[in-house]
N, C-alpha and C positions, 0 to 999 in steps of 0.2 A: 298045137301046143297050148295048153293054158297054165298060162303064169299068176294065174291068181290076181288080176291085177284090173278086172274087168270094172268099170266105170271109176276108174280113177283118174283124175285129170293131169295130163303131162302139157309142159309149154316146151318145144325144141327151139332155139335159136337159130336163124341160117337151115329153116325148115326147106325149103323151096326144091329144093336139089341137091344132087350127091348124098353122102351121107347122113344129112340133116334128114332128107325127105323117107332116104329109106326106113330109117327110125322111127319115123312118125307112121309112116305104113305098116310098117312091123309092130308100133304100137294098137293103131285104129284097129289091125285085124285080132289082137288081143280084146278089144271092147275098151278102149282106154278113149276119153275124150280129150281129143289133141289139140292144142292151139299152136301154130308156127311163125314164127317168123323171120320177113326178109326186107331187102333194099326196094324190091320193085311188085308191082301187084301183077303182072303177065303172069309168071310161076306159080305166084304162092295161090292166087285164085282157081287156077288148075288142080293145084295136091289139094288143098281145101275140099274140092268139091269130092276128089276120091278118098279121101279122109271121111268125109259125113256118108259116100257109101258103105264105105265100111262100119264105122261106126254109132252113124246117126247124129253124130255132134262133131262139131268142129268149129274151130277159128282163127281165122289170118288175118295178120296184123303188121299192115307195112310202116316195117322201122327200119332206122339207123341207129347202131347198137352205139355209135361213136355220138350220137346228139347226145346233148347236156339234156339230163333226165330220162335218158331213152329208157332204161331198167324200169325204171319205176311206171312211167307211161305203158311200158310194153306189160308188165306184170299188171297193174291195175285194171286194162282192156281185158285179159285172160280173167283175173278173177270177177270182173262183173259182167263177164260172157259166158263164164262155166263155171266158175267157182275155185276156189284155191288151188294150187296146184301142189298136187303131191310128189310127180314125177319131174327135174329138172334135168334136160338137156342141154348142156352149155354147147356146142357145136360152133360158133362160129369160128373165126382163126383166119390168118392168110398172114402176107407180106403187105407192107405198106409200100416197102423201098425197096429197091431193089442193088443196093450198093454194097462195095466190101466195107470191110471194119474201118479204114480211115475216111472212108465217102460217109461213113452213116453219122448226122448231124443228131444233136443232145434229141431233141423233135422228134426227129423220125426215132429213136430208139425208144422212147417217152410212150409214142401213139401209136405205134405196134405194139409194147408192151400194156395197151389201154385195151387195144382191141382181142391182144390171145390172153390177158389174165385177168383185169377189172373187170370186163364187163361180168366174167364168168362170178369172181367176184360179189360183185353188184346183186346178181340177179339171186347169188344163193341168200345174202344177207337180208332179202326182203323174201324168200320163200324157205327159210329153216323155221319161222318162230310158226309157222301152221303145222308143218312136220313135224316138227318136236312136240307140240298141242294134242295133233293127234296119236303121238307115238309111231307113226310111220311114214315114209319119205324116203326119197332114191334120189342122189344128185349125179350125173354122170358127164364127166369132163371130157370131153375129145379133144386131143390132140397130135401132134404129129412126132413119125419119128427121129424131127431134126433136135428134138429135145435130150436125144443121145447122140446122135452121131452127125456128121458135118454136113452142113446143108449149102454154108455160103454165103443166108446171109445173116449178121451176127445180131440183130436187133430181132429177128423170128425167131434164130436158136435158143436166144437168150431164154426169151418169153417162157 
């Protein structure tokens, strides 16, 4: 398939595995130079290296999308390792808690909602004003489908 999309630079969040990782594959075999990010370097060093097979270029960058500045450190790495990014993959997501509606405390409803929509957030407000610059840009949000239908637990659904 060519999606026209060859040497363009994508950054996926929560690259390493699942859905993150496939995307970034699915990207690299497009010719797209991919930068990924995760919690731990075991994973991400592995897709990394099948990423630069595919593509010849690539970058992992072990973050925590939840550290103070993590956006901006994660984004800055990707542009002075490949260059701006045009394609944004927000992917990360999860539960923090695991409680019903009266167990889940102001905090954990707070920092779940930090980690399934700020960061995604975050990382668009520092990579739209190059898209918009050049006129073209792709931001693609994942997430789950407890955002319609009942999951359980109220501080993920929310998100």
């Amino acid at each position: 398939m060519n999606l026209g999309i060859e040497n363009k630079i994508a950054l996926i969040t929560g690259g390493s595995r699942g859905l993150g990782r496939a995307s970034a594959l699915a990207l690299a075999k497009e010719g797209v130079k991919v930068a990924i990010c995760a919690r731990t370097a075991d994973a991400l060093e592995s897709t990394v290296e099948e990423l630069r097979d595919l593509s010849g270029a690539a970058l992992g960058v072990v973050a925590d999308i939840m550290a103070p500045d993590a956006a901006t450190q994660i984004h800055q790495q990707v542009v002075d390792g490949l260059g701006p990014v045009d394609i944004l993959v927000n992917n990360v997501g999860g539960v923090l808690s695991r409680t019903n509606f009266e167990g889940t405390s102001p905090e954990d409803f707070k920092r779940t909602f930090d980690l399934n929509v700020f960061s995604a957030f975050e990382l668009c407000k520092l990579t739209v004003p190059h898209m918009k610059a050049q006129g073209w840009g792709r931001i693609i949000n994942i997430s789950s489908i407890f955002g319609r239908e009942y999951g359980g637990v109220i501080s993920y659904m929310s998100a």
